[in-house]
C-alpha positions as CSV (number, residue, x, y, z in Angstrom):
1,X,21.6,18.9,7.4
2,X,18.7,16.9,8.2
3,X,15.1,17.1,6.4
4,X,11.8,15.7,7.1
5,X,9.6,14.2,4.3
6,X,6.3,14.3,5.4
7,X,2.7,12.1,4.3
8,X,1.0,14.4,1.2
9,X,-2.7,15.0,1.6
10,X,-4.7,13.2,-1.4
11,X,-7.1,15.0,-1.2
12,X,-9.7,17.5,0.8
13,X,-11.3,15.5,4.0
14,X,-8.5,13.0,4.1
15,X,-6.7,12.9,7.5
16,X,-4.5,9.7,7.3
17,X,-3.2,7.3,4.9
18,X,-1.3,4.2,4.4
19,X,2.0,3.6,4.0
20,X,1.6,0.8,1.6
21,X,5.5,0.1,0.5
22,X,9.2,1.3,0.9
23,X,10.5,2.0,-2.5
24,X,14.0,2.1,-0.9
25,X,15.5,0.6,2.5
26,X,16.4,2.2,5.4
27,X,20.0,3.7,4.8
28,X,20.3,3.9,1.5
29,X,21.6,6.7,-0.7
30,X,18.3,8.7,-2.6
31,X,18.5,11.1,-5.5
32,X,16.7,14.1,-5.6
33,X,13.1,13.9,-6.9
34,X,13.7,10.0,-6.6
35,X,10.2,7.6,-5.5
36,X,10.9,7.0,-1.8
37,X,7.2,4.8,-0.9
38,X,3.6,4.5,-2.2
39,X,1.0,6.2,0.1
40,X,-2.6,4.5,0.1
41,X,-6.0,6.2,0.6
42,X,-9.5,5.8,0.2
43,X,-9.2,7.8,-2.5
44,X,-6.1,7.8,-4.2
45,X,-2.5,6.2,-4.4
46,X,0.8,8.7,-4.1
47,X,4.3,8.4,-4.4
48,X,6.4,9.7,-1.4
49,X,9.4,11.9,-3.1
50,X,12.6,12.7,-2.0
51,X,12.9,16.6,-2.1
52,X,16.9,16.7,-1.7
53,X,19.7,14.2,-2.2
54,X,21.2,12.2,1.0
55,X,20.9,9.2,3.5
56,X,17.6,8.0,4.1
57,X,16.2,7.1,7.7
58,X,12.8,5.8,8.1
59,X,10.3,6.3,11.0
60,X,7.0,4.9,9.6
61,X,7.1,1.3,8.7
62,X,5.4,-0.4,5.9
63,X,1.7,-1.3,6.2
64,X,1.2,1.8,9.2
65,X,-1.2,3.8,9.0
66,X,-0.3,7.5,9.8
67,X,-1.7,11.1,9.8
68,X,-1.5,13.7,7.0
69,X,1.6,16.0,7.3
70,X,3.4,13.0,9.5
71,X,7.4,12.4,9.2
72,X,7.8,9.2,7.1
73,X,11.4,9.4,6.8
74,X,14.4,12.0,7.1
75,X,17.2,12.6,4.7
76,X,20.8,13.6,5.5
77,X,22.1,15.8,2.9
78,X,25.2,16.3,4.6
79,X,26.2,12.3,3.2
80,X,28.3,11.5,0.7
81,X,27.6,9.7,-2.4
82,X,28.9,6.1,-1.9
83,X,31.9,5.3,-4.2
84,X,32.5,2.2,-5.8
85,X,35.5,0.9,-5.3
86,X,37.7,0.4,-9.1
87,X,40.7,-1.8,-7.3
88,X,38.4,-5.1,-5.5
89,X,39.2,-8.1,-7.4
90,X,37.3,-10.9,-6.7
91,X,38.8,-13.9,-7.6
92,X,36.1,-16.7,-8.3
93,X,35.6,-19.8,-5.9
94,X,36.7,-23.5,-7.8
95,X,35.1,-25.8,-7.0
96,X,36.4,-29.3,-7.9
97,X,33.3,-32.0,-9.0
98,X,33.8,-35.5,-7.8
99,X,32.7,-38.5,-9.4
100,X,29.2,-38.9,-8.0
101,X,28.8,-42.6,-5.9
102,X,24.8,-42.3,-6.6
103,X,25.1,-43.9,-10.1
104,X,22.6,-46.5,-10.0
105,X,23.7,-49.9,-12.2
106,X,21.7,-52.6,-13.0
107,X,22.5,-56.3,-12.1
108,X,23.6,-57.0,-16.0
109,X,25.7,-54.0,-15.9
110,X,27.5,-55.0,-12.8
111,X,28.1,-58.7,-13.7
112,X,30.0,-57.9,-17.2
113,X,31.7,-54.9,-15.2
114,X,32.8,-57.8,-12.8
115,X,33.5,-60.4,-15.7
116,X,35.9,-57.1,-17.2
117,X,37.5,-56.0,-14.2
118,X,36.2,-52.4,-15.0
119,X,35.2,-49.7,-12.3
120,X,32.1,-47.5,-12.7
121,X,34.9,-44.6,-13.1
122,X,36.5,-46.7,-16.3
123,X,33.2,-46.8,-17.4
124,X,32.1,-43.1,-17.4
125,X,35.3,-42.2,-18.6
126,X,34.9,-44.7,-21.5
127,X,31.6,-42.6,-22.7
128,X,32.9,-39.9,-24.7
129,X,29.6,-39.5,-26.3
130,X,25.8,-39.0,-25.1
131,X,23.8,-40.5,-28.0
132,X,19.4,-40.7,-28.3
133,X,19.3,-44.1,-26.5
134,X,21.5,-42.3,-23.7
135,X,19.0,-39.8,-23.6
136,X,15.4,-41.8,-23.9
137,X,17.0,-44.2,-21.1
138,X,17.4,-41.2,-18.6
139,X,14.1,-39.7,-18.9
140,X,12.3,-43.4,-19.2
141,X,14.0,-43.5,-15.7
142,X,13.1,-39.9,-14.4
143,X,9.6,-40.7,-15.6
144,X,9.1,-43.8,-13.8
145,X,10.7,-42.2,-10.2
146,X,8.1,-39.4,-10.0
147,X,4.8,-41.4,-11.3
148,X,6.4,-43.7,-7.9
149,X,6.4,-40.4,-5.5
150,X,3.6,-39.2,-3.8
151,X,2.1,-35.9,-5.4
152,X,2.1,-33.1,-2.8
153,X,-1.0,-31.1,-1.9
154,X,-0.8,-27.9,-0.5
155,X,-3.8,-25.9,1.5
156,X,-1.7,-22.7,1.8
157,X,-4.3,-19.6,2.8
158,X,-2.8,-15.9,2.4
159,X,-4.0,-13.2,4.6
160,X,-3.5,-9.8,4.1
161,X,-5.2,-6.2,4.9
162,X,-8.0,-4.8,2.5
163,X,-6.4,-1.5,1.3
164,X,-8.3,1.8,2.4
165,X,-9.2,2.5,-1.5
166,X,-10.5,-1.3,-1.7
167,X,-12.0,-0.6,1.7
168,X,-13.8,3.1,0.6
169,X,-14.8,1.1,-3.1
170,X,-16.9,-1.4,-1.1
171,X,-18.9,0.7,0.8
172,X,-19.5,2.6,-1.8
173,X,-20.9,0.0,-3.8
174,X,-22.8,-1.2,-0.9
175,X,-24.4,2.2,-0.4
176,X,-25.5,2.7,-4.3
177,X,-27.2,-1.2,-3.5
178,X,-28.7,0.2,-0.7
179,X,-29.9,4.0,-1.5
180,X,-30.5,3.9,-5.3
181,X,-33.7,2.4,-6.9
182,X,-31.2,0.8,-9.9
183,X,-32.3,-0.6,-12.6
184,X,-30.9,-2.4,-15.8
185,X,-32.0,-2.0,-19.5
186,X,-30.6,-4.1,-21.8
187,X,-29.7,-3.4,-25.8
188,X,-27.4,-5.1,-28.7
189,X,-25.5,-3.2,-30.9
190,X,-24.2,-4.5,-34.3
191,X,-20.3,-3.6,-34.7
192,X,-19.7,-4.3,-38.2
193,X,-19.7,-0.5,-39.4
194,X,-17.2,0.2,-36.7
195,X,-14.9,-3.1,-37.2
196,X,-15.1,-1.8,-40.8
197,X,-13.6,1.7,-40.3
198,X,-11.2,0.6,-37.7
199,X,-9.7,-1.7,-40.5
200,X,-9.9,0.8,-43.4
201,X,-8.1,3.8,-41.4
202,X,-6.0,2.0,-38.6
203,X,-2.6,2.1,-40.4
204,X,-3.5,5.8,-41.5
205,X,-4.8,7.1,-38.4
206,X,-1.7,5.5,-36.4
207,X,0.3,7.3,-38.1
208,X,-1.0,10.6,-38.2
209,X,-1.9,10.3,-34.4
210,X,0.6,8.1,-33.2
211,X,-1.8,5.9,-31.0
212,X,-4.3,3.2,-32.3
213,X,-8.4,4.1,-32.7
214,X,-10.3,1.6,-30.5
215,X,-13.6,1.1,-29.8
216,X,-14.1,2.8,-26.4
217,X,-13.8,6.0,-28.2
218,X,-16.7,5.5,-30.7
219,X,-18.6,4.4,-27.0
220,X,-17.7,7.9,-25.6
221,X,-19.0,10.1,-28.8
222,X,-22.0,8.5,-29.0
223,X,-22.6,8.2,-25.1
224,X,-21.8,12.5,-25.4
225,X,-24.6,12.7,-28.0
226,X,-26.8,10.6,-27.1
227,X,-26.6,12.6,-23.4
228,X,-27.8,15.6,-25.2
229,X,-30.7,14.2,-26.8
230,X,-31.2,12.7,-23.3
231,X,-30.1,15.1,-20.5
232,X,-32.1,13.3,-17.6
233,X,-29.1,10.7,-18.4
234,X,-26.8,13.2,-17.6
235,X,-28.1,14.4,-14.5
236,X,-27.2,14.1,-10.5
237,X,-29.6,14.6,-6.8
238,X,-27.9,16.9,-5.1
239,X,-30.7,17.2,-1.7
240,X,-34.3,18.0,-3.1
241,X,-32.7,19.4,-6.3
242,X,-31.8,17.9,-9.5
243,X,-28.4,18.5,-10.8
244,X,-28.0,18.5,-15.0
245,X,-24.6,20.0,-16.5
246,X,-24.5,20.7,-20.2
247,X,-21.2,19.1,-20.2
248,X,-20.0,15.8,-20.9
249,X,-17.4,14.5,-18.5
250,X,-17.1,10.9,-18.8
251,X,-15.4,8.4,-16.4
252,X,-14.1,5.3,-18.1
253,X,-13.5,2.4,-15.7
254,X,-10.1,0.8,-15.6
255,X,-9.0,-2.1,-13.8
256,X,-6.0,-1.9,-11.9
257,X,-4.3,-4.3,-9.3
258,X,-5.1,-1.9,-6.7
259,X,-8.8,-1.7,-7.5
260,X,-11.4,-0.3,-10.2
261,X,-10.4,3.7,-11.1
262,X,-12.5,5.5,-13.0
263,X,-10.3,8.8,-14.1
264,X,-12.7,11.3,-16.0
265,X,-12.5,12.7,-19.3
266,X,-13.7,16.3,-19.8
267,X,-15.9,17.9,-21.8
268,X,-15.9,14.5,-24.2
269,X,-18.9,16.7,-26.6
270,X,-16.2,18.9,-28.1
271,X,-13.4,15.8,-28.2
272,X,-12.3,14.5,-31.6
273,X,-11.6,10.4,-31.2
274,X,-7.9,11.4,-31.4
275,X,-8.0,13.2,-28.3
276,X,-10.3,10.6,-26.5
277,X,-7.7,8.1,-27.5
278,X,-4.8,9.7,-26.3
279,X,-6.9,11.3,-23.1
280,X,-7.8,7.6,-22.3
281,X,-4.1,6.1,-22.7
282,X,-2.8,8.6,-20.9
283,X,-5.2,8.4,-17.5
284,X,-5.1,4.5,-18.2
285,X,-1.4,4.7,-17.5
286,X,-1.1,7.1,-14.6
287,X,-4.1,4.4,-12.8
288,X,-2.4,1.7,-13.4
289,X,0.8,2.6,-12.3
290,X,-0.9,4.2,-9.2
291,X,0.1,7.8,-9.9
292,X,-3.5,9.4,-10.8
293,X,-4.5,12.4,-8.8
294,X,-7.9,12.9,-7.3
295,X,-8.7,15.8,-9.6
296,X,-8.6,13.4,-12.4
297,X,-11.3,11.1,-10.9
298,X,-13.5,13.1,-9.7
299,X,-16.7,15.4,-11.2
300,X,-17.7,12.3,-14.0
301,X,-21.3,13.0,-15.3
302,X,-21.4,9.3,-16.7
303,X,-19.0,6.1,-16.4
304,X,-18.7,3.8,-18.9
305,X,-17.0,0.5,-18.4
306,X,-15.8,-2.4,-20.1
307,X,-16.2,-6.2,-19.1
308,X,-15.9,-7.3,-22.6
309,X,-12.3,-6.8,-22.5
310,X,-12.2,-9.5,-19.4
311,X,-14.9,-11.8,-22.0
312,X,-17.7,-10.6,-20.3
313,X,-21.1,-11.7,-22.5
314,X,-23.5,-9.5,-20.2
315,X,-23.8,-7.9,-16.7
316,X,-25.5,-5.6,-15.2
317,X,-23.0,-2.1,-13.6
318,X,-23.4,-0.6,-11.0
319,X,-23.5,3.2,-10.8
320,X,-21.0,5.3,-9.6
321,X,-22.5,8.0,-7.0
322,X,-23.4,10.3,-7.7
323,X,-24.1,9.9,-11.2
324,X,-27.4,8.5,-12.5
325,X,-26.7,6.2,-15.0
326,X,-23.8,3.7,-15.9
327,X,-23.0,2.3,-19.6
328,X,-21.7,-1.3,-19.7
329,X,-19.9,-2.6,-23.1
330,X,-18.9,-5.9,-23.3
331,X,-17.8,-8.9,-25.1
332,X,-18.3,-9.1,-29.2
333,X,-19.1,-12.4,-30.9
334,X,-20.2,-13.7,-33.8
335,X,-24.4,-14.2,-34.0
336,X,-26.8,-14.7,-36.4
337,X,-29.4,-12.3,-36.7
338,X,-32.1,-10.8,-39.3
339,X,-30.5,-8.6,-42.0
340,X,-33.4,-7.3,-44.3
341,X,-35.5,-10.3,-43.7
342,X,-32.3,-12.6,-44.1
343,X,-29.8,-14.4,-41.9
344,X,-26.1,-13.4,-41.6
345,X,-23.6,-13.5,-39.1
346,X,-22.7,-10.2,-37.4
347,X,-20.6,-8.7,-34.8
348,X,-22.6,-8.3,-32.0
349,X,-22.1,-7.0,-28.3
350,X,-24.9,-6.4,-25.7
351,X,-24.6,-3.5,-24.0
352,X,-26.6,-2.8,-20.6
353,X,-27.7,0.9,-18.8
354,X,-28.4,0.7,-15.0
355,X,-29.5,4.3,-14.2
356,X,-31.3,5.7,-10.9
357,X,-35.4,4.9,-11.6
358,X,-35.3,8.1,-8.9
359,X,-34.6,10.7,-11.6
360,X,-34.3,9.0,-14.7
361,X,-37.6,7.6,-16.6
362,X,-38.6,4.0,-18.4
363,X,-38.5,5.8,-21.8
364,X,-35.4,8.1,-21.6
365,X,-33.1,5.2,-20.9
366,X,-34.3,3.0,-23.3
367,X,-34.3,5.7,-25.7
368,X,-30.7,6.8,-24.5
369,X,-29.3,3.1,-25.0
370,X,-31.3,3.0,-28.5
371,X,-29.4,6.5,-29.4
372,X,-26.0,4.8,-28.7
373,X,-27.1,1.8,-30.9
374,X,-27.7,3.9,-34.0
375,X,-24.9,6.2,-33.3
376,X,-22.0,3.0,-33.4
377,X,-24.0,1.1,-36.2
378,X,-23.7,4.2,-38.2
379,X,-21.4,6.3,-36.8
380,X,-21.3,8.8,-39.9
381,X,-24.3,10.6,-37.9
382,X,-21.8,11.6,-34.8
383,X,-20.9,14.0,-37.3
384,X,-24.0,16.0,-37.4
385,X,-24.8,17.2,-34.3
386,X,-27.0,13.7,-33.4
387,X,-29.1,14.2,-36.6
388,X,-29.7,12.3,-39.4
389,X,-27.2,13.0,-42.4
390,X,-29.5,12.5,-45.1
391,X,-32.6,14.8,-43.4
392,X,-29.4,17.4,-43.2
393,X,-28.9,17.1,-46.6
394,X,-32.3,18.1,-47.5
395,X,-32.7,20.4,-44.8
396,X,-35.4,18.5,-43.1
């Protein structure tokens, strides 16, 4: 029995995709529920999957690009499973080595050889033992031959297809250039609070949670409560109208080697940094390894992204539609700054906000970035509600 495997749809609106790589060849033997190929879109990469076991034959090459709900490849179930045979001995090829006749001897050497009556073969076999001067001579000799030869160049250009989710990534970009007034404020955040509770609770909150606290999820909290002190932040165009959830789903960037992904986390306001941790990993992995669906990166509110991790000391993002506003973290280094009218050397990082000038406001994004700043520089106030502990405390 024959079936067909067809291209999967990644998403609605899609009509074709690519099919980027043949996980198997044509012919071979496939399992059940086994990776066949990797589909490309503009949106999303899939795996092809074998629904039954059987003999694979292919009809759509690598690097075509076909319609959704296309044959890629057929599978006969009615094959067997190859056997591999117990009883084939192979018996392995001996090679005898001759003497080598490139042994190069200097005219001293060859005069007492002469004077001796000894062959270069008496010789060799008269060396029963490779000393340091052995050694040092050889690669005195090996290092004068290649400072002689010529040193190669090569001017070797490689050509190859933009993907279609490389492809749909730059005009996106192009358009948010093109039909957003963007602009870029800039703040610095002091990280010596959070370096400090990172150290003091790693080993404990490793092993309680079983994954490792970082620093993005600090970002996220206080990006969630600073959005609800700011909600303009938060909001979308949608037409004439202006969109503002009272959610907080937040898209972190990750780089993969197919392209930037942002995957979404949802509803990061309620989120404890456990769960952002292990929410993050998780859709970090599935980009990476190209098997993210589209539900997972799509209906962000705000993206935040990292270039510190790459050593970035400052840039400005650029927002991804159609969200209003885009956090950038990046690199942390040591700088000497004013401390209660002294100098001392901190852990500093810059952070930047580009945000749409179209519905967000001068004073609401420097206030949101200003939020973020006191929020990781004291993080103790993410736990009440985006107030300050001690006015809590006295009911203030």
């Amino acid at each position: 029995m024959h079936i067909e495997i067809t291209i999967p749809s990644p998403g609605e609106s899609i009509t074709e995709a690519l099919l980027a790589t043949w996980l198997v060849a044509d012919g071979d033997f496939v399992e059940k529920n086994q990776e066949l190929a990797e589909i490309e879109s503009d949106k999303a990469t899939l795996p092809l999957i074998a629904s039954e076991s059987g003999r694979i034959r292919q009809l759509v090459k690598a690097g075509d690009t076909v319609k959704i709900g296309a044959v890629a490849c057929t599978i006969d179930t009615s094959a067997s499973i190859p056997q591999k045979s117990e009883n084939l001995i192979v018996k392995p090829e001996i090679k005898t080595d001759e003497p080598s006749n490139n042994i190069k001897i200097s005219p001293i050497a060859q005069k007492m050889m002469e004077e001796n009556n000894l062959s270069v073969d008496e010789v060799m076999e008269g060396l029963k033992r490779i000393g340091k001067q052995e050694v040092e001579a050889v690669l005195k000799y090996k290092s004068r031959i290649s400072e002689t030869k010529p040193q190669a160049t090569s001017r070797f250009e490689e050509r190859k297809a933009i993907s279609p989710l490389r492809k749909k990534l730059s005009e996106r970009l192009v358009a948010v250039k093109n039909q957003t007034a963007m602009l870029t404020t800039f703040n610095e955040v002091d990280m010596t609070e959070v370096m400090a509770i990172r150290k003091k609770y790693q080993s404990q909150f490793e092993a309680q949670h079983g994954i490792k606290i970082g620093f993005m999820s600090f970002f996220a909290k206080a990006v969630a409560q600073a959005l609800r002190l700011h909600p303009n932040i938060n909001s979308m165009l949608d037409g004439d109208e202006i969109i503002t959830p009272n959610y907080c789903d937040i898209a972190i960037a990750v780089q993969t080697d197919k392209g930037l992904m942002v995957p979404v986390l949802r509803n990061v306001e309620s989120l404890s940094l456990a769960k952002i941790e292990h929410s993050i990993a998780d859709l970090a992995g599935k980009a990476r390894s190209g098997r993210i669906g589209i539900e997972e990166m799509t209906g962000g509110t705000f993206t935040i992204t990292n270039g510190g991790v790459f050593g970035s000391l400052l840039s400005t993002p650029i927002i991804n539609p159609p969200q209003s506003a885009i956090l950038g973290m990046h690199n942390i280094v040591d700088r000497p700054v004013a401390i209660n009218g002294k100098v001392e050397i901190r852990p500093m990082m810059y952070v930047a906000l580009s945000y749409d000038h179209r519905i967000i406001d001068g004073k609401d994004s420097v206030g949101f970035l200003v939020h973020v700043k006191q929020f990781i520089e004291n993080p103790v106030r993410l736990l009440f509600d985006a107030g300050d502990p001690e006015k809590t405390l006295l009911g203030l």
